[in-house]
N, C-alpha and C positions, 0 to 999 in steps of 0.2 A: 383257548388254543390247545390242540389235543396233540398229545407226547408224538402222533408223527411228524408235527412239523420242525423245519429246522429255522427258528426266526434270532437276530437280534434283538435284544431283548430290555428294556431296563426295570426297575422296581420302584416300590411305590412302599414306602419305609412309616410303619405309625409307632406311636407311642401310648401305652397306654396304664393308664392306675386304676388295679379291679378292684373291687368288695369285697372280692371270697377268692381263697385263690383255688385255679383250678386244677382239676389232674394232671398228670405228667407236663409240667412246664419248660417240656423239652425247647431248644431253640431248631425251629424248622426251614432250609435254606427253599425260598418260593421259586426260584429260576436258575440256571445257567448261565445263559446271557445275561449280564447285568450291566448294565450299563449306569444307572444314577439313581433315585430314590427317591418314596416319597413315607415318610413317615408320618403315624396319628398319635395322640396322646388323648389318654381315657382319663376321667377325671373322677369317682368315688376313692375314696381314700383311705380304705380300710384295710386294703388287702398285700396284696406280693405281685411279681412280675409273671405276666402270663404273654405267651408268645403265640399268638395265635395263626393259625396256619390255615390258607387260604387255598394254594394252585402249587404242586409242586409237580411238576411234568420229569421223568427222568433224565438222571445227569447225560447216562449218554446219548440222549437225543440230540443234544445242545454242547456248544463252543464257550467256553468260558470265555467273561468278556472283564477282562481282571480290570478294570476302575472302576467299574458298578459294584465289584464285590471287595474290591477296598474299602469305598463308599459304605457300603452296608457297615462293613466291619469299623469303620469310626463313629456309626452309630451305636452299636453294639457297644463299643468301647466305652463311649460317653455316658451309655445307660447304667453301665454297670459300675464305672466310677463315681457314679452320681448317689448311686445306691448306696457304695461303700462308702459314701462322705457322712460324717456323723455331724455334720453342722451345715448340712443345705440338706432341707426337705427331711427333716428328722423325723421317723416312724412313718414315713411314706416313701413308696418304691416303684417308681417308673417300670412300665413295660410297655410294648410296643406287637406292632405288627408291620410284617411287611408286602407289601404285591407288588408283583410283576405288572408294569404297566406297557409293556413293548414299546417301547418309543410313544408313541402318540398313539396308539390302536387301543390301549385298553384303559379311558379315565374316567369316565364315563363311571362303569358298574362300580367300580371300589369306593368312588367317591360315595353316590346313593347309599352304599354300605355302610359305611361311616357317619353317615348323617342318619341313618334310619336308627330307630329304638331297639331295646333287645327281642322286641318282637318281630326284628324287619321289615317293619311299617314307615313309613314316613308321612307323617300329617300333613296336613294342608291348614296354617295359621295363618290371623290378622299379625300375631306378633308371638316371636321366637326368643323373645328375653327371658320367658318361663322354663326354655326348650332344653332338656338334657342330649344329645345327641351322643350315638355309641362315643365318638373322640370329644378331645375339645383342643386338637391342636394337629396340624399336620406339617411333615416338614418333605416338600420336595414341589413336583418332582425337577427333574433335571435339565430339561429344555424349557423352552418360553413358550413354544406353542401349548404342551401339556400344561404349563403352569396357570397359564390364562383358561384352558380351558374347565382346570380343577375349580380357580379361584370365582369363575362367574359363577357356580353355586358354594362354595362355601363362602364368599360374600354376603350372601343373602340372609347367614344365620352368623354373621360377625365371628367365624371360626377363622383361628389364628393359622396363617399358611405361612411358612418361611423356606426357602425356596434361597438354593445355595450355590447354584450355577446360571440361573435364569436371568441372561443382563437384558430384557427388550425393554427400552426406556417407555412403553408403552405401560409396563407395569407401577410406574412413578404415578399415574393417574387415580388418587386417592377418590374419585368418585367414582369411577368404574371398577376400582379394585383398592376396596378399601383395609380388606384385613390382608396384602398381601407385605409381609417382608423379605427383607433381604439380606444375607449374610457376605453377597458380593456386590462388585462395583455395575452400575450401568452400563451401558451398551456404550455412549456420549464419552467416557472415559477411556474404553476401549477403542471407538476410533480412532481420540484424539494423541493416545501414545501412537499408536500405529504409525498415523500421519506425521508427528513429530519425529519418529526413528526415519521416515523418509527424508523427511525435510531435515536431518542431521547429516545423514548420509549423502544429500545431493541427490536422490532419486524422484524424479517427476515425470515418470515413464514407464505406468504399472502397468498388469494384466489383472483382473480379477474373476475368479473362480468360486462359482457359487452353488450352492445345493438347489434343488428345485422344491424348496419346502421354506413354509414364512423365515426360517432363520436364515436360511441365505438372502431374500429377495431384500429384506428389513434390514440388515445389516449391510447391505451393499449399497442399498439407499442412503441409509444414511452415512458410510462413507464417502460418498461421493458428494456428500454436501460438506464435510470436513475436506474434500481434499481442496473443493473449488474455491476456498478461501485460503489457499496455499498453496496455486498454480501447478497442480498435480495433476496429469492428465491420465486417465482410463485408454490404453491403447485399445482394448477392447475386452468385452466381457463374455463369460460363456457359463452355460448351465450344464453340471453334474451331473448324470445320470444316476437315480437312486437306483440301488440293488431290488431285488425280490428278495422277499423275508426269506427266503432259501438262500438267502449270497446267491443266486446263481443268475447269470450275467447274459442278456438277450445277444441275440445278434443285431438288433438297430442300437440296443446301446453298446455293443462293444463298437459297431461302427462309430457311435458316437465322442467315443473315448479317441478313438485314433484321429478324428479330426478336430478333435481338443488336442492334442498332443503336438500334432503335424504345425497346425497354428501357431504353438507355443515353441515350433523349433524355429520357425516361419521370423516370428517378430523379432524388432530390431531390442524390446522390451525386456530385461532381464530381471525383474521382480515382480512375484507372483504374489497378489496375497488368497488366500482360498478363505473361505465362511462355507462350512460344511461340516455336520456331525459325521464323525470318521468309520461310519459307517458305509459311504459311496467313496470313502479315497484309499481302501484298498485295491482293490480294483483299477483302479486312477492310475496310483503311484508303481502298481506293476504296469500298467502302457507304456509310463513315462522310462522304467527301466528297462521296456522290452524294445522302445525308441531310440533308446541310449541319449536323451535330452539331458545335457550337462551345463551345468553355467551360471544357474539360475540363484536367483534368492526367493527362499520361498517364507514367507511371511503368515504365519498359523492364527489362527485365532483361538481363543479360549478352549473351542471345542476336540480342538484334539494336540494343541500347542504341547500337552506333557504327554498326552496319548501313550502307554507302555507298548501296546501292541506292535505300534507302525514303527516301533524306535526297534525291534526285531528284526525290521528288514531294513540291512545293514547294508544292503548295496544301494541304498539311497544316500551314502554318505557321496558317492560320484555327482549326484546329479547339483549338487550344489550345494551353498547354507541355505541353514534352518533358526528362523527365527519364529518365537512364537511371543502373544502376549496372553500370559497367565497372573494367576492373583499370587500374592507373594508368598514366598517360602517360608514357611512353619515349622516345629519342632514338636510333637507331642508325645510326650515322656510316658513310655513305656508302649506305645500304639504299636511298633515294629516286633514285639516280643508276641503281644494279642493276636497281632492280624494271623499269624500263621500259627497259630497253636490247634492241636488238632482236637476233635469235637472229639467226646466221645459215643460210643455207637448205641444205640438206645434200639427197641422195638418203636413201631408206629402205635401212637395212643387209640386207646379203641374208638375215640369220635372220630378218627379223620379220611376222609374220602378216597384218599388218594388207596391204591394198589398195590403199588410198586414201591421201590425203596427212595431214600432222598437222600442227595447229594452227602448229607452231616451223618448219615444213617452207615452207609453202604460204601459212598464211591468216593474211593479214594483220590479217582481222577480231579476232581473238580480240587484239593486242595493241592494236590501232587503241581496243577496247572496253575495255580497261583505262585506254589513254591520258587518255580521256573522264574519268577517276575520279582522275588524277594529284593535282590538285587537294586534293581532298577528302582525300585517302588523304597527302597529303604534309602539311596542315593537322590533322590528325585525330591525326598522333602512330604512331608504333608500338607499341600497345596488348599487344593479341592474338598479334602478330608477334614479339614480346619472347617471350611466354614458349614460340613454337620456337623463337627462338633461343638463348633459355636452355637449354630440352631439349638442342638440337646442343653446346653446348658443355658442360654438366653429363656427357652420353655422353660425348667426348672429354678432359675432365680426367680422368674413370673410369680409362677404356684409358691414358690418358698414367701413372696411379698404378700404375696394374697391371700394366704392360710394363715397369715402372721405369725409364721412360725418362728421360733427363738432354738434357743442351743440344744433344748432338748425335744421338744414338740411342736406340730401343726395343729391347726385346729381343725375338727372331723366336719366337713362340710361339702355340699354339692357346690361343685367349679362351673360355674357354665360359660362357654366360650367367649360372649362379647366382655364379660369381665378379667378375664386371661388377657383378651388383645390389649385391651388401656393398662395391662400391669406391661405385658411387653413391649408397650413402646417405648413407656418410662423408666428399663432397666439402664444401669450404666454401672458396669463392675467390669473387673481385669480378669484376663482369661489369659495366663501365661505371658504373662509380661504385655498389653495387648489391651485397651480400653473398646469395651464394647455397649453400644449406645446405637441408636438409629436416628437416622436425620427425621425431616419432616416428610420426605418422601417416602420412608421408610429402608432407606437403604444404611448398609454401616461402611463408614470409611474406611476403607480398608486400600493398601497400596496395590498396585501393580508390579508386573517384571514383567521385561523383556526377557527372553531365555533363549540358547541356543543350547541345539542337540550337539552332543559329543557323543561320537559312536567310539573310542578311547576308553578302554576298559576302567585306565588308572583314573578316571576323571569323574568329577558328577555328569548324569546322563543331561542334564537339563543344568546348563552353566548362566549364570545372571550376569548379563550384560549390560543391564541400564534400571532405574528404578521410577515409576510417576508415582508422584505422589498429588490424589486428589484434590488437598486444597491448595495446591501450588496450579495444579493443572500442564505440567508440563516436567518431562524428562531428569533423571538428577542420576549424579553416579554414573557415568556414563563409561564402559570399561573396552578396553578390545577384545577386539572380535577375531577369531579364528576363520576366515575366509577360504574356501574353497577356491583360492584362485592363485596364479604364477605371484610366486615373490609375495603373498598376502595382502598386495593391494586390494582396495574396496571397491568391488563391481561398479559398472558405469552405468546406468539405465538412465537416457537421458535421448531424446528422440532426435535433438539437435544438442549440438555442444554451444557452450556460452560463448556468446558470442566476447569479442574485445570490449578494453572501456571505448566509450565513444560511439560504438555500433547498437543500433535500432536493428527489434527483432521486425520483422515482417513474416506475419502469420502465413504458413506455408498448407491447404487443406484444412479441415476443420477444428484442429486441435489447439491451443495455443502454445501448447509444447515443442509443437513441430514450428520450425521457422530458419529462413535463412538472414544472414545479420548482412546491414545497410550501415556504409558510414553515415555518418551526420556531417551535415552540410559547412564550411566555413561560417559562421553566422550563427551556426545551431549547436545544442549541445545536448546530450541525455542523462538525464535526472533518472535513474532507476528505479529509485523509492517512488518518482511518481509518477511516470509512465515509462515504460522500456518499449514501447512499441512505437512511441513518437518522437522525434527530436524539439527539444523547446527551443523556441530563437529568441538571442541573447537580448539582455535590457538593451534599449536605445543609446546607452553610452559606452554598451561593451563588446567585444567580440570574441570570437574562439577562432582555433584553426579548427580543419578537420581531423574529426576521433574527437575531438574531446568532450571532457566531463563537466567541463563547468567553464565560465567566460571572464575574461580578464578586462579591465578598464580600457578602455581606447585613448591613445595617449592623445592630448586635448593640445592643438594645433592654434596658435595665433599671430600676431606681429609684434617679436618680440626687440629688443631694445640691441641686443648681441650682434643681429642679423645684419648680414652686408647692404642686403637691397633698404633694407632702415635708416642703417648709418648713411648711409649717400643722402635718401631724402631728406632726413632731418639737418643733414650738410646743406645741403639748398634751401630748407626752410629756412635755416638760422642767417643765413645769407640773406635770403630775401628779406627777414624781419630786420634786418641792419640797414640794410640797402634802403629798405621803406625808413626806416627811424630817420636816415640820412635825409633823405628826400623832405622828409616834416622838419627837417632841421633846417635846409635850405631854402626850404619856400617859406620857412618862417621867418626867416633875416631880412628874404628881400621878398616880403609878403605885399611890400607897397610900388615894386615896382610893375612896370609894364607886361613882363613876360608871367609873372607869377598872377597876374589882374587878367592877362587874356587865357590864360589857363584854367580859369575858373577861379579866380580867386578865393573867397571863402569854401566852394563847392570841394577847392580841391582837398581841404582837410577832411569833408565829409566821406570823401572815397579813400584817404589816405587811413581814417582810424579805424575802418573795417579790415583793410589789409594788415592793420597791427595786429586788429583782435582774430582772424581766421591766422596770421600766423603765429600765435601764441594758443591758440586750439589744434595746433599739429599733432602735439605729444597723446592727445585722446585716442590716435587712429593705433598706437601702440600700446600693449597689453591684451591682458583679458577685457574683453568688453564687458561696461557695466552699463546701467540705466543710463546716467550722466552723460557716457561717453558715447553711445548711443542716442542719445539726443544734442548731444552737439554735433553730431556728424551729420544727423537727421537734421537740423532746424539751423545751426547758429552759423554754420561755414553755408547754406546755400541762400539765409536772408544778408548774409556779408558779399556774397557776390551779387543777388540783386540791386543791392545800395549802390555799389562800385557801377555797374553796369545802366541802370537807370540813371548816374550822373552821367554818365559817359556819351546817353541817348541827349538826355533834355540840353546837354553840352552842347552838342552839335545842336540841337532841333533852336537852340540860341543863337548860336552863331548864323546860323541860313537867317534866322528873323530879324539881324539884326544888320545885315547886308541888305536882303534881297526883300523881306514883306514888311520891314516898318513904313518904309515910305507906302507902302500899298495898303495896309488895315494898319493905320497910326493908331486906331481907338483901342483894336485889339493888342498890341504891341502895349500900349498902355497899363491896361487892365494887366496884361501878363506880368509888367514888371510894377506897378504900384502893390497888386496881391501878394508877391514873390511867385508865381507861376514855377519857375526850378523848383523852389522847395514843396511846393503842394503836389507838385506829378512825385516827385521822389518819394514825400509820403505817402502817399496814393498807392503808387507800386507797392512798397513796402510794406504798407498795411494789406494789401489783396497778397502779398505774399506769405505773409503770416496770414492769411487766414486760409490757406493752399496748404502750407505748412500743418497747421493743427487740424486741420481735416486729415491728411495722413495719419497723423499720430493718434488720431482717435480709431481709425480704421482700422491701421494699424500698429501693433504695440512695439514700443522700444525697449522691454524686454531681450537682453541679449538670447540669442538659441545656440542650439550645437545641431550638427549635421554631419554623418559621414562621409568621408572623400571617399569618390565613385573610383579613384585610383586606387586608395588605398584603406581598404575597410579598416586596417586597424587605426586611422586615426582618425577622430574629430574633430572636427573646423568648430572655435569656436567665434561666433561674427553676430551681427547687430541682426536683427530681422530678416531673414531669408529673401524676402518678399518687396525689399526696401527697392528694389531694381526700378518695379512700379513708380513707386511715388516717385522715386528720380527722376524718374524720365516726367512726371509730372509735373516736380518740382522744375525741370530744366524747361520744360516748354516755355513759360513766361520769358525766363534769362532767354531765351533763343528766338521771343519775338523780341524782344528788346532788342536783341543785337540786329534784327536785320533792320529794324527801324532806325535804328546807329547808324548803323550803316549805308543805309537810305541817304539820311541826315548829311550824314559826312562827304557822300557820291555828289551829293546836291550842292556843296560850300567846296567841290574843288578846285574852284576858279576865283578864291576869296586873297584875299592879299596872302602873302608866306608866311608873315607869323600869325595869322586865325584860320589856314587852314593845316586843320588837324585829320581830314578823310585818312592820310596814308599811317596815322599811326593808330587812329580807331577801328580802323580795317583792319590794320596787323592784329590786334587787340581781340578783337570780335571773331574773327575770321579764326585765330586761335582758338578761345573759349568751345567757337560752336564746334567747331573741327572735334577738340579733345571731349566734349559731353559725348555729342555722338558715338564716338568711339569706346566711350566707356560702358555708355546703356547697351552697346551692341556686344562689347565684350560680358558685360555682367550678365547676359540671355543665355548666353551659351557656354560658362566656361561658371562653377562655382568654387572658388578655394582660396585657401590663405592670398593667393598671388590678385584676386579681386580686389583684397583691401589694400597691399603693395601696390597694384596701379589704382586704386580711389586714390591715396594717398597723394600719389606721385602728379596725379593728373590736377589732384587738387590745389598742391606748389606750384607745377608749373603755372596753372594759370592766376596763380596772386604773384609771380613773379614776370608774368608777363603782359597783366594789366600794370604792375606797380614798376616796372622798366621799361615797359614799351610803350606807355605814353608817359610817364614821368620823368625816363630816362633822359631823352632827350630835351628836356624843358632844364633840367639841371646842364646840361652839357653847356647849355647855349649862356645860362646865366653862370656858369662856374669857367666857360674859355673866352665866350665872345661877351664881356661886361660892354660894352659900348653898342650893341646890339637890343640892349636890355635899357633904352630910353628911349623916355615919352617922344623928341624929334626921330629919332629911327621910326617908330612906327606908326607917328604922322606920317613920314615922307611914303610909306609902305602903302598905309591907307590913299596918301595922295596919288600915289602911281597908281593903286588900283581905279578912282573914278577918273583918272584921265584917260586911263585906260578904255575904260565903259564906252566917255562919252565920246 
């Protein structure tokens, strides 16, 4: 690159140990622009520090780029401390060399240089374990693209590269880059405080601003895979326009800057983060002041996060905070006194090419342009500086291990590089309070910081506001913040605001950030932790109102003992079970007489002791429903009314045969009463009815359920088998032919003497029953709730209270008022009027 151009620039820093030392071992500065470095280390052991001098284009052709030349100077510093240490590397004396490598334009020839012999040849081997090459150690340079492109050939000959700003987690790849380490954190590390200071702050509503060079594309890549596991959306992204190595600035790209800017006023988005060597955001950040764009939070990356230069321009303190993430703050005792001490002025050695003078020689400007920066640069800390001087001294414990030197001597021997790289992996010593070690990727743990600029004369330029620390992997120390905003509240960048509890986002466009908020439904609730976009609906036994977070029990609804419609029924049950007890008590006195013998005599006990047991099975229909009482509700009250009611049919279908068809089938009449014909239909039904019964119960289970009331979601019914309506109506059809065959029975004997016929109270009877089932099966289709089992219940007293009084009733009235009514001649005489009657 020849002394007319005006380029940004960085350097390319080596280190090196001669055999002889040579003439004037002047220190030669190689560039102006300096941005970062890449230093080599020579390895013969015999000699002094020689600084060899490669490119030095004049000072004032070039812009001093004061971090590259601080950089150097902690090099510098480390060498020369290292020298004056009498107990590391004792009778042996580092020196170095440095090039200019312009950003990425020049790595290429320095490298070839350094691997070629002193003849500047470079061989073509099967194998370079034999191989002296001019270095055997190089330390830089300062971006990841240069880095990777130095290390795929010093890989090749196992030369140690250590590289002290280069976070691309690409370089973690020990088979593609094997001798590469590191004296700073990953890239991975770097995202994830980033994303974590958002996701502290509340901010999921960024912009990102990117260089048009692998270190932007690579690093915004992979932010956006850290943010997507932390609902951080990209409001949109856009590319930097790089300068001409001249700074000087096109017309498509200043147009392009102003519609990066316009955008940036444009968005609802108020945190920027940018990935960009601060090379294209001079340029940038004058658009952004020539826009007057205010508000912002701008989020820095490593690459220019302490940047001295841009912290100059002081009217960027309007456009908002400044946050950046840098590796952590350092102290290196006595570095501030070195960096600015001035060279003194020497002639140019007779070997060296150059013409003109060099910067350490002649021009004052270049240290005059530092001086300007002392300030800042001595407030700021030694960040970036730390970790060359980590490098210089990690290479020198190496060689100090591998010379096996002791307190007073090394041993004199040829170093060749793959044997340097396995001493340097294996160092682990303290560097100012500081344990320095490399993992297995090759990287050293080293913290983070969050920092913000103070443009506040009386303040550090670069103030620590949060610390990550690697093996925690997330945020610590977390301090305030000095915000650019009314009253120091913390900026909002949020594309939607959060919504209420209880509200469901619904995604609004393609971002998930964006969205407008939905109540949740009565019935539904939202879990945040595990979907915020849907409402879950509540367990089966619980509900919610609308909004809410989460769902309450449904208060569990039965027939309980307290209740008015209860206590009535169970008044009429206890009544009726007396009432019946009475009834067995009086037709057991006069069990021998006439009325109690045409009543059925023994039959009628058989219908009387079901009416005890269905009303001593009342108290089931009250409570929580269990198995039990579910299956007496199911089985034992509806084969208790079959018994009653199949007596009530064979009753009557007795009486008519015993008027009207004995004399007409005498054989049959017979047969009926020598077998007991009453008791065999009675069993008959009763067993076909049990066997209706347990077909239910198999079909369906007697398992109590719960179900919600359609009135009132918060509460659940809790009742026997939903489904039980079915079988009812099942179970009733038999009792329902029963009765009309009763009934039949009864219609056909009403012309039988007065005391055998009983049509008008087996009608009442029957005509009852069917009336009240129908009406229940129809109520229970269309109506489900507590007030179902209230009238099962009610329907089911009334009708044991009006089979067991409305044909019993009147059989006691007659035997308890009219005794003289209730003789064998009374009802001859009744019987004899009836065939007089006839004939």
């Amino acid at each position: 690159m020849g002394p007319q151009a005006r380029a940004v620039c960085s350097v390319l820093f080596l280190l090196q140990v001669l055999a002889e030392p040579p003439e004037n071992s002047d220190f030669y500065l190689a560039g102006d622009y300096l941005l970062g470095g890449l230093f080599t280390l020579h390895a013969n052991v015999k000699g002094t520090v020689n600084l060899r001098y490669l490119k030095v284009p004049k000072c004032k052709e070039y812009e001093m780029k004061v971090l590259g030349y601080n950089l150097m100077q902690a090099m510098r510093f480390a060498v020369e401390e290292i020298n004056n240490h009498r107990s590391l590397l004792p009778g042996v004396l580092l020196g170095y060399e440095i090039v200019d490598i312009c950003y990425v334009f020049n790595n290429v020839h320095p490298v070839l240089y350094f691997l070629a012999g002193e003849d500047y040849l470079l061989p073509i081997e099967d194998d370079y374990s034999s191989y002296a090459p001019r270095v055997v150690a190089v330390i830089g340079p300062d971006n990841s693209e240069s880095t990777m492109t130095v290390a795929h050939f010093l890989s090749l000959f196992l030369l140690p590269q250590i590289t002290y700003s280069a976070i691309s987690d690409d370089l973690r790849d020990k088979l593609s880059f094997p001798a590469v380490l590191r004296t700073v954190l990953g890239a991975h590390h770097h995202m994830e405080a980033m994303v974590q200071l958002m996701v502290h702050f509340r901010w999921n509503w960024i912009i990102v601003l990117v260089s048009s060079d692998d270190y932007g594309r690579d690093n915004s890549q992979l932010l956006s895979k850290h943010l997507a596991s932390h609902d951080i959306c990209i409001a949109f992204q856009e590319v930097l326009p790089m300068p001409q190595p001249n700074q000087t600035v096109t017309p498509y790209e200043r147009q392009r800057l102003v519609v990066i800017v316009q955008k940036l006023k444009q968005s609802t988005a108020r945190v920027v983060v940018v990935f960009s060597p601060d090379l294209a955001l001079h340029n940038f950040f004058l658009e952004v002041l020539n826009q007057n764009f205010t508000g912002a939070v701008w989020i820095a990356s490593e690459s220019w996060a302490v940047d001295p230069v841009l912290h100059n321009l002081t009217e960027l303190r309007h456009t908002g905070t400044f946050l950046g993430v840098t590796t952590q703050r350092m102290t290196i005792p006595g570095f501030n006194e070195f960096r600015l001490r001035r060279a003194q002025a020497r002639q140019p050695a007779p070997n060296r090419t150059s013409k003109g003078a060099t910067c350490n020689q002649e021009c004052d400007t270049c240290l005059d342009t530092t001086s300007s920066f002392k300030t800042i640069l001595t407030l700021s800390g030694d960040r970036t500086s730390y970790g060359v001087y980590s490098a210089v001294y990690t290479v020198a414990h190496a060689l100090h291990s591998l010379l096996g030197c002791n307190q007073t001597k090394c041993r004199k021997e040829v170093v060749y590089p793959w044997q340097l790289l396995q001493e340097i992996k294996k160092v682990n010593f303290t560097l100012l309070g500081h344990q320095i070690f490399f993992d297995q990727q090759g990287d050293l743990p080293v913290c983070l910081e969050i920092v913000q600029r103070q443009w506040d004369p009386s303040q550090s330029p670069f103030q620590t506001v949060a610390s990550y620390h690697p093996m925690l992997q997330k945020l610590r120390d977390i301090r305030e913040v000095s915000w650019h905003t009314p009253n120091n509240t913390v900026p909002v960048s949020m594309c939607s605001k959060n919504c209420q509890p209880g509200q469901r986002k619904k995604v609004v466009g393609m971002h998930p950030c964006c969205f407008e908020c939905i109540d949740c439904l009565p019935g539904t609730f939202l879990n945040q932790t595990a979907d915020e976009f849907d409402c879950q609906p509540c367990p089966s036994n619980e509900w919610s109102h609308r909004n809410d977070t989460s769902c309450f029990k449904r208060r569990l609804v039965f027939l309980e003992w307290q209740e008015a419609p209860t206590i009535i029924v169970i008044t009429l049950a206890a009544l009726g079970f007396l009432s019946t007890l009475a009834i067995v008590v009086i037709f057991g006195m006069h069990f021998q007489t006439p009325m109690v013998r045409s009543a059925g005599g023994p039959m009628c006990f058989l219908m009387l002791t079901p009416l005890l047991v269905a009303y001593m099975m009342v108290p089931v229909y009250i409570g929580p429903p269990t198995v039990f009482s579910c299956l007496c509700r199911q089985a034992f009250f509806t084969i208790c009314f079959t018994i009653c009611i199949s007596c009530f049919t064979v009753r009557s279908f007795q009486i008519v045969c015993i008027f009207k068809m004995a004399s007409r089938l005498p054989r049959a009449y017979a047969y009926w009463v020598r077998y007991h014909g009453p008791y065999v239909f009675v069993a008959f039904v009763t067993a076909l009815k049990g066997v209706i019964v347990a077909g239910n119960m198999l079909g369906m289970t007697t398992e109590p359920s719960t179900h919600a009331d359609l009135d009132d979601p918060k509460i659940m019914i809790v009742s026997c088998n939903p489904n039980y309506r079915k079988a009812l109506l099942l179970n009733t059809s038999l009792d329902l032919l029963l009765c009309v065959a009763g009934f039949s029975f009864a219609y056909t004997g009403r012309e039988l003497p007065t005391n055998y016929n009983e049509a008008k109270f087996i009608t009442f009877c029957m005509t009852f029953y069917f009336t009240s089932s129908i009406s229940l099966c129809t109520f229970m289709s269309v109506y489900d709730g507590v007030l179902v089992t209230i009238l099962d219940l009610l329907v089911t007293v009334l009708n044991l209270l009006g089979i067991g009084l409305g044909y019993f009733g009147p059989k006691c009235y007659m035997i308890l008022s009219y005794p003289e009514r209730n003789t064998q001649a009374y009802f001859n005489s009744m019987i004899q009027g009836f065939t007089m009657g006839r004939d």
